[in-house]
The first five atom37 places (N, CA, C, CB, O) and aatype in JSON, in Angstrom:
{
  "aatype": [20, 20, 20, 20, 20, 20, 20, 20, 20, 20, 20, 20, 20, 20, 20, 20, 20, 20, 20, 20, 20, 20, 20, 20, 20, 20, 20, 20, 20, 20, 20, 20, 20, 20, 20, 20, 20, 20, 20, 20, 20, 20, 20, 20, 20, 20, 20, 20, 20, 20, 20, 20, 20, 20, 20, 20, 20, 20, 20, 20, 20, 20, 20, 20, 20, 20, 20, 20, 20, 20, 20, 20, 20, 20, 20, 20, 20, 20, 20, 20, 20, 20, 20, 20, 20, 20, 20, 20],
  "atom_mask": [
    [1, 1, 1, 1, 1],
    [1, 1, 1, 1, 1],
    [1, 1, 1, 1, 1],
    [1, 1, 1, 1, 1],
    [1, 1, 1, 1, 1],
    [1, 1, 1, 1, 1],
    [1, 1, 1, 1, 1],
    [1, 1, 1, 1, 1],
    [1, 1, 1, 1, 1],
    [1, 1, 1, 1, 1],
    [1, 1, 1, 1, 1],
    [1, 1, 1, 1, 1],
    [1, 1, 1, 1, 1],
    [1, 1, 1, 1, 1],
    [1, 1, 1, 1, 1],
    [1, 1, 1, 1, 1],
    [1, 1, 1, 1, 1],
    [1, 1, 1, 1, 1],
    [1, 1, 1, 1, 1],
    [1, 1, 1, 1, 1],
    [1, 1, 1, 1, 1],
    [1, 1, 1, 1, 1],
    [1, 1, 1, 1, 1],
    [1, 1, 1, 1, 1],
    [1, 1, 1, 1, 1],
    [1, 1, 1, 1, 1],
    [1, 1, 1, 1, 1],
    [1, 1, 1, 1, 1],
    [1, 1, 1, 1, 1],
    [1, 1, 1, 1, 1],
    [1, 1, 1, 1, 1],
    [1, 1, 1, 1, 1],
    [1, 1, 1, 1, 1],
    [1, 1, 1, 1, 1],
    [1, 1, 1, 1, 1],
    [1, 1, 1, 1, 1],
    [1, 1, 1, 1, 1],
    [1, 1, 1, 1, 1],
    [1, 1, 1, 1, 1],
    [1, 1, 1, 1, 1],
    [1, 1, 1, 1, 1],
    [1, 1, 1, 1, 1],
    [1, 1, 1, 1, 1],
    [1, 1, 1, 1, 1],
    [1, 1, 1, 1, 1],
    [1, 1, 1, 1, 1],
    [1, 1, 1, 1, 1],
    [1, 1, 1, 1, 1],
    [1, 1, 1, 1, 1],
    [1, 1, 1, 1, 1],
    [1, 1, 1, 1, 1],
    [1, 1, 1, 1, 1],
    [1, 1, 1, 1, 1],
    [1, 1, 1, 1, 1],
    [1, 1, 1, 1, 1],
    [1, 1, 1, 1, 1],
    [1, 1, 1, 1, 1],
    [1, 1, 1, 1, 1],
    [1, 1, 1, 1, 1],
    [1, 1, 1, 1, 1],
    [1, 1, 1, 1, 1],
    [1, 1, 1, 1, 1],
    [1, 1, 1, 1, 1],
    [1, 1, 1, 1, 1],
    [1, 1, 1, 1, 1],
    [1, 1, 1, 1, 1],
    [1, 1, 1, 1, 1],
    [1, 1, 1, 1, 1],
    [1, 1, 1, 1, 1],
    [1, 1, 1, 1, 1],
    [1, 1, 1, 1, 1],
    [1, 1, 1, 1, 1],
    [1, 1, 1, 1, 1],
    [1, 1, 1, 1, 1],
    [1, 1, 1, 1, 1],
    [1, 1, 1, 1, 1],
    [1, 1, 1, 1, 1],
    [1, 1, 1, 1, 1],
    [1, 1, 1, 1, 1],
    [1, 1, 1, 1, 1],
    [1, 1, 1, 1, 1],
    [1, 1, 1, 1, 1],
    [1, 1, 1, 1, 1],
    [1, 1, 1, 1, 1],
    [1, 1, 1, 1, 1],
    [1, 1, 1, 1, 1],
    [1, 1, 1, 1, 1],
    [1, 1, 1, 1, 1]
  ],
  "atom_positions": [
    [[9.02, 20.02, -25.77], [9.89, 19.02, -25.16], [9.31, 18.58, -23.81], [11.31, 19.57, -24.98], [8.62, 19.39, -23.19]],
    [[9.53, 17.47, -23.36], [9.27, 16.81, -21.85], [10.18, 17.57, -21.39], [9.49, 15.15, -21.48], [11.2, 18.09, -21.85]],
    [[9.26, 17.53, -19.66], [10.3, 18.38, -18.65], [10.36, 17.47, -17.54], [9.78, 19.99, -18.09], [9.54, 16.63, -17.18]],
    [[11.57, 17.81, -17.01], [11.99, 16.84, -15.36], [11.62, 18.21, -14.46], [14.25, 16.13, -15.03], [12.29, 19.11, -14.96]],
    [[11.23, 18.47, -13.91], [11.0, 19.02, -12.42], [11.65, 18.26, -11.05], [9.43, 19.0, -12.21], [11.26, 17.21, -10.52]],
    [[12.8, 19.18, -10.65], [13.48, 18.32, -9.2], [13.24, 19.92, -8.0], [15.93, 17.64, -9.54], [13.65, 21.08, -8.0]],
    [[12.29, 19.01, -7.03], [12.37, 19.65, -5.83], [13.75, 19.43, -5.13], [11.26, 19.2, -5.01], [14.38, 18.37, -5.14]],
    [[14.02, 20.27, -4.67], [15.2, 20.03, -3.48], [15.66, 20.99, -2.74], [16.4, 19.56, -3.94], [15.34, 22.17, -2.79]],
    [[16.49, 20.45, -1.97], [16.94, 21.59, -0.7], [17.78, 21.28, -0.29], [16.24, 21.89, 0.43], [18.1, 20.09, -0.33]],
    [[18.7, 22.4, 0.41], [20.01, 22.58, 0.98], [20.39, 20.96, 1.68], [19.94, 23.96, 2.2], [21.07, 20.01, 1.31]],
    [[19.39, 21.33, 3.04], [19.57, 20.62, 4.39], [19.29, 19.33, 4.12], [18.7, 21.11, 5.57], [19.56, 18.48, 4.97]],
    [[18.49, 18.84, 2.48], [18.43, 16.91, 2.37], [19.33, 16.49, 1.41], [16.86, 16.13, 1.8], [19.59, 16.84, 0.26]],
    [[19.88, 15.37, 2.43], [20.57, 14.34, 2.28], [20.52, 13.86, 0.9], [20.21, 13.46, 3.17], [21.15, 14.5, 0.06]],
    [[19.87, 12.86, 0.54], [19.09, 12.18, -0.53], [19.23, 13.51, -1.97], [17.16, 11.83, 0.19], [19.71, 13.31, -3.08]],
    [[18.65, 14.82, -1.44], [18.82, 15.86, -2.54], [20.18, 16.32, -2.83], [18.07, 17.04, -2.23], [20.52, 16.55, -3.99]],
    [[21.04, 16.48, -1.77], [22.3, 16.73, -2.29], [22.9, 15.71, -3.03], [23.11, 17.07, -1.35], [23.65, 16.05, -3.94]],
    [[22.61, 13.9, -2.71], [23.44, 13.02, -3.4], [22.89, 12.89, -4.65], [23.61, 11.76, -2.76], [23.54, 12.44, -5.59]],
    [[21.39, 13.37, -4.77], [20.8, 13.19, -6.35], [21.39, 14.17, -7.22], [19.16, 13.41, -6.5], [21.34, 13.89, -8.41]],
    [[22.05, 15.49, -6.83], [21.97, 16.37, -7.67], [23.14, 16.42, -8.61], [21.75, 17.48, -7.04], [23.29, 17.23, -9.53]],
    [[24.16, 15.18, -8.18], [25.26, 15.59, -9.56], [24.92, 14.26, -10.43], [27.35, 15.71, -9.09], [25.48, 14.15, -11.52]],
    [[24.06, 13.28, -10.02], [23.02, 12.02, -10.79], [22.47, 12.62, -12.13], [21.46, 11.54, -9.73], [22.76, 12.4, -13.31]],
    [[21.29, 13.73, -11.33], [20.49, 14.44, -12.45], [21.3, 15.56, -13.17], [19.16, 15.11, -11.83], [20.65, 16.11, -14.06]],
    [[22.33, 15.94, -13.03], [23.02, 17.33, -13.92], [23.48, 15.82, -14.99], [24.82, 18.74, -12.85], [23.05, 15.67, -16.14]],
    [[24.25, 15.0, -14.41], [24.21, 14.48, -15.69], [23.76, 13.39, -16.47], [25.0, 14.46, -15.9], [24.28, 12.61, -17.27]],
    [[22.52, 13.59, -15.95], [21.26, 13.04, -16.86], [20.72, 14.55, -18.21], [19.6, 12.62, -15.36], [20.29, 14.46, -19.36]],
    [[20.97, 15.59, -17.45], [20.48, 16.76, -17.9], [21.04, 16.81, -18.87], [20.55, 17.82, -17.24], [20.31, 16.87, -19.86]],
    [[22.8, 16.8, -19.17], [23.68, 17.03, -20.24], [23.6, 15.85, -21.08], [25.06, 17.31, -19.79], [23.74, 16.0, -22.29]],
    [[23.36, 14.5, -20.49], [22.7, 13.27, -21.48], [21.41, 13.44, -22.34], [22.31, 12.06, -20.6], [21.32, 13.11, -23.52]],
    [[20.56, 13.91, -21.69], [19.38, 14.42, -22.2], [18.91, 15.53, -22.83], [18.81, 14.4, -21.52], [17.73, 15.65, -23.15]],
    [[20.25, 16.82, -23.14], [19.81, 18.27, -22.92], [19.14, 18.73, -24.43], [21.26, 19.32, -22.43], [18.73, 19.88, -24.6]],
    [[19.06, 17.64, -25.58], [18.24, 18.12, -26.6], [16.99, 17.7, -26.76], [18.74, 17.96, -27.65], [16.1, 18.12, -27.5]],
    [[17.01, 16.84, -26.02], [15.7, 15.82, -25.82], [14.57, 16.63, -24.97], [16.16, 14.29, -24.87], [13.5, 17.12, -25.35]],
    [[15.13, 16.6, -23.82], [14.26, 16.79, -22.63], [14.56, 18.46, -21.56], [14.64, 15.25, -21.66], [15.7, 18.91, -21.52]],
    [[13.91, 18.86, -21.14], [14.48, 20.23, -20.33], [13.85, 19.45, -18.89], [13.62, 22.21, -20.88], [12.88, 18.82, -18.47]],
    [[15.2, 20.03, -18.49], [15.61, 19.99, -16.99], [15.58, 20.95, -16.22], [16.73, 19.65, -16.79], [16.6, 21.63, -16.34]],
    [[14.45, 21.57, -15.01], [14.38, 22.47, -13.91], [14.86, 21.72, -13.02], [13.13, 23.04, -13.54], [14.83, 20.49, -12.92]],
    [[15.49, 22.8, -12.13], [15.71, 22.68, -10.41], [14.69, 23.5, -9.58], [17.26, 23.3, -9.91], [14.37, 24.57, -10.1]],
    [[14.16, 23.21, -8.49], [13.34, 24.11, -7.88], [14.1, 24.28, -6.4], [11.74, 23.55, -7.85], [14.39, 23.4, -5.58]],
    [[14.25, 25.28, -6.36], [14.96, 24.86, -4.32], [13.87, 25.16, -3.43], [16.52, 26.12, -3.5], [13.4, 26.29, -3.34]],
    [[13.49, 24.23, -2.82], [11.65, 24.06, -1.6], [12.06, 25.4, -0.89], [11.41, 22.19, 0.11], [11.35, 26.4, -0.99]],
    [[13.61, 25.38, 0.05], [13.62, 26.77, 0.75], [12.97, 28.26, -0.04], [15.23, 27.02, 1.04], [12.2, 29.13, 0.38]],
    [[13.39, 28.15, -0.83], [13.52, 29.7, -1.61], [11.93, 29.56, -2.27], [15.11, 29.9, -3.12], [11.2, 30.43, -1.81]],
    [[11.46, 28.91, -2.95], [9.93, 28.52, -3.73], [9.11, 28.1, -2.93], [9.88, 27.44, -4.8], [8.41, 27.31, -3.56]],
    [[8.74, 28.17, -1.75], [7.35, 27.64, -1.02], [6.14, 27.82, -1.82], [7.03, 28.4, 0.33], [5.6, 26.77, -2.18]],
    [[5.85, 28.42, -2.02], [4.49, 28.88, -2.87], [4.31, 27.86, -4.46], [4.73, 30.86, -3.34], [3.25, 27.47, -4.95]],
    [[6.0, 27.6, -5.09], [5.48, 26.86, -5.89], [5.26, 25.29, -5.81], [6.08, 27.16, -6.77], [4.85, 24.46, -6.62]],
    [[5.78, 25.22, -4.22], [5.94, 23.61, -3.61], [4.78, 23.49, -3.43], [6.79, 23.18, -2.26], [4.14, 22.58, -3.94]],
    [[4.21, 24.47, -2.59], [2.46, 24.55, -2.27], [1.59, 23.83, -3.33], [1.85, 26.24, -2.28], [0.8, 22.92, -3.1]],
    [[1.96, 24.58, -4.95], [1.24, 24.27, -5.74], [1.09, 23.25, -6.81], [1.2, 25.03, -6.02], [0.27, 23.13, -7.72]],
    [[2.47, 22.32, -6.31], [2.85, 21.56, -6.93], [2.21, 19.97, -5.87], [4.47, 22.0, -7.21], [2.27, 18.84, -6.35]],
    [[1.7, 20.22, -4.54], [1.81, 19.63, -3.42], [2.95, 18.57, -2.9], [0.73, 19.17, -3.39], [2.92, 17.46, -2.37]],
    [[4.08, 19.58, -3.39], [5.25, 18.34, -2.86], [5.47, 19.05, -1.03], [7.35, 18.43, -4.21], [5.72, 20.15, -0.52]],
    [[5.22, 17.66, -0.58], [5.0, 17.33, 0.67], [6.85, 16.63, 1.41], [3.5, 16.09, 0.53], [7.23, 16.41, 2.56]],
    [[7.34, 16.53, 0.39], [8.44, 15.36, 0.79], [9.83, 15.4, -0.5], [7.45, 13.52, 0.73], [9.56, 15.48, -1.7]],
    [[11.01, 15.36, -0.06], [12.01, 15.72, -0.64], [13.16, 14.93, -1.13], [12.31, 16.45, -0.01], [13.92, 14.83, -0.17]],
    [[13.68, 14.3, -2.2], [13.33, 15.05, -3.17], [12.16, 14.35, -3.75], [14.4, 15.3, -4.07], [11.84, 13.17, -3.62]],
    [[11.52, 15.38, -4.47], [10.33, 15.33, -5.36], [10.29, 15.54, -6.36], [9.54, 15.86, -5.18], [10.22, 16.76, -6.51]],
    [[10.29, 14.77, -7.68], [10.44, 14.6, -9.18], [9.32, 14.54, -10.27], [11.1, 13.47, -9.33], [9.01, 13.47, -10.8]],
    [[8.76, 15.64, -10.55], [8.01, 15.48, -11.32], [8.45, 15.64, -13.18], [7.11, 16.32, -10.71], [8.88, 16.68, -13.69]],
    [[8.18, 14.2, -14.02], [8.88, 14.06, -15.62], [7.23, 13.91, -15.85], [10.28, 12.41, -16.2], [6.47, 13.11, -15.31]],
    [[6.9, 14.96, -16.85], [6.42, 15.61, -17.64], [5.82, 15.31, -19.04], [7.13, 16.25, -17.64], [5.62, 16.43, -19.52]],
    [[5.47, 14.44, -19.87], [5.98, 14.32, -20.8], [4.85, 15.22, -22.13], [6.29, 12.76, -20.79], [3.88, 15.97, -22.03]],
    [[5.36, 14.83, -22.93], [4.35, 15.86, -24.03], [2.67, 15.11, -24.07], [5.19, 15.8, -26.1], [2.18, 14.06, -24.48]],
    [[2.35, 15.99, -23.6], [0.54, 15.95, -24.16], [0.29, 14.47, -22.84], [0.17, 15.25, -26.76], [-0.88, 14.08, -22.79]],
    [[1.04, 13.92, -22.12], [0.83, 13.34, -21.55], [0.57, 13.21, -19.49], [1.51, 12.92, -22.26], [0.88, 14.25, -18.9]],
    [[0.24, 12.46, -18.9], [0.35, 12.85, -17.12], [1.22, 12.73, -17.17], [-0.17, 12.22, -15.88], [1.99, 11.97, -17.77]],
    [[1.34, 14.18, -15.94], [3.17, 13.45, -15.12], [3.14, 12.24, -14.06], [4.09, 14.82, -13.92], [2.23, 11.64, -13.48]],
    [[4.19, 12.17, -14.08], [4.75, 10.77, -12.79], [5.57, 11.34, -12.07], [5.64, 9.29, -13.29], [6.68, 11.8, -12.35]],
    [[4.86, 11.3, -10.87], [5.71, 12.1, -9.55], [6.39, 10.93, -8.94], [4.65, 12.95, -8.23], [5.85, 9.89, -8.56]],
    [[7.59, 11.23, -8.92], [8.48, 10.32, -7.78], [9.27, 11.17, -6.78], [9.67, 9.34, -8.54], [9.57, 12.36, -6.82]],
    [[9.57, 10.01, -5.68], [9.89, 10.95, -4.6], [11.05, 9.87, -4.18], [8.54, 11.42, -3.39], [10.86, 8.66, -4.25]],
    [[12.26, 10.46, -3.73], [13.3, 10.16, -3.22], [14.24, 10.17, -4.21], [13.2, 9.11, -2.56], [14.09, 10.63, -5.34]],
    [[15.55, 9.47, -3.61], [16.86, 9.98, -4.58], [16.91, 8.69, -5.39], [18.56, 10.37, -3.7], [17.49, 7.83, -4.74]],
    [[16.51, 8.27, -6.54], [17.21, 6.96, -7.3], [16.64, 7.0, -8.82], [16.75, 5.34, -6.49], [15.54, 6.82, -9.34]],
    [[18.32, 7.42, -9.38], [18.81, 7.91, -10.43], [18.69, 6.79, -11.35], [20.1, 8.46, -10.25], [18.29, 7.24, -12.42]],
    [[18.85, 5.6, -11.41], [18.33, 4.54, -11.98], [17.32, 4.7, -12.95], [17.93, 3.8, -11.1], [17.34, 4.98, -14.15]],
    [[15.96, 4.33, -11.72], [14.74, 4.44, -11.79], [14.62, 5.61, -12.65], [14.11, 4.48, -10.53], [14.31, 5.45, -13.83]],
    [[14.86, 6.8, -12.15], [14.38, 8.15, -13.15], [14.73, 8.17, -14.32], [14.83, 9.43, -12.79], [13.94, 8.53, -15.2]],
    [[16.35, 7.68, -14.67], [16.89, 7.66, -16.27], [15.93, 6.69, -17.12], [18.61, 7.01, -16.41], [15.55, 6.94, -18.27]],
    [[15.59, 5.48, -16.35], [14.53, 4.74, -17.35], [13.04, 5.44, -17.42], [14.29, 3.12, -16.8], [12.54, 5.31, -18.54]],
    [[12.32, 6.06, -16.59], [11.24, 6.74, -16.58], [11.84, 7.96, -18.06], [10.9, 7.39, -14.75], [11.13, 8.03, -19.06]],
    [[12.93, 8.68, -17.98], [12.9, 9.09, -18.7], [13.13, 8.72, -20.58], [13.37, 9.64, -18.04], [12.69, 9.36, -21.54]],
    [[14.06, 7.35, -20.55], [14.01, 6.65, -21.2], [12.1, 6.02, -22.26], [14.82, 5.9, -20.24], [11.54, 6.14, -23.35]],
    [[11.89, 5.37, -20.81], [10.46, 4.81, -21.38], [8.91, 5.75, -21.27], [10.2, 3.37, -20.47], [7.8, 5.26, -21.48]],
    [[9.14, 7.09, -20.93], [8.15, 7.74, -20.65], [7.89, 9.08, -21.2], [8.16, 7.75, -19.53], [6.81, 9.64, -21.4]],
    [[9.53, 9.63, -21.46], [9.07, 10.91, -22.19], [9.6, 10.74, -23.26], [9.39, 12.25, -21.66], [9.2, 11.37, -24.24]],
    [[10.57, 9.91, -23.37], [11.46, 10.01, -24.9], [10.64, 9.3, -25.76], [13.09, 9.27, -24.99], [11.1, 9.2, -26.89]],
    [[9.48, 8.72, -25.57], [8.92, 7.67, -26.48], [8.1, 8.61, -28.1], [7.56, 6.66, -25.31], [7.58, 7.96, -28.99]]
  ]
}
């Protein structure tokens, strides 16, 4: 299955208003596609390795294909990325 990857954290703005956007994108999507949360506070090491620099940070995944990193909060944009990019 394609995966969504969402950086986020307590203290941003933008991440707290995305996060009840993407839960239910998650339950729209939940046979289709798998949905992680990462929290930047608690995971440094995997932010490191991911090089998310900036919050929130969205990496959709798709099978056998590159990811597309986006950055900031807009739920829009991501439901069609997920629409035209992993569900295809």
């Amino acid at each position: 299955k394609p995966v969504v990857i969402d950086f986020w954290a307590t203290w941003c703005g933008p991440c707290m208003r995305l996060i009840p956007e993407m839960e239910k994108m998650a339950e729209k999507y939940k046979d289709q596609v798998i949905f992680l949360k990462v929290n930047a506070d608690k995971e440094k090491e995997l932010c490191s390795m991911f090089n998310v620099v900036a919050l929130p940070t969205l990496f959709f995944i798709p099978v056998g294909g590159k990811p597309i990193i986006e950055t900031g909060a807009m739920p829009e944009k991501y439901e069609q990325i997920i629409k035209d990019k992993l569900l295809k």
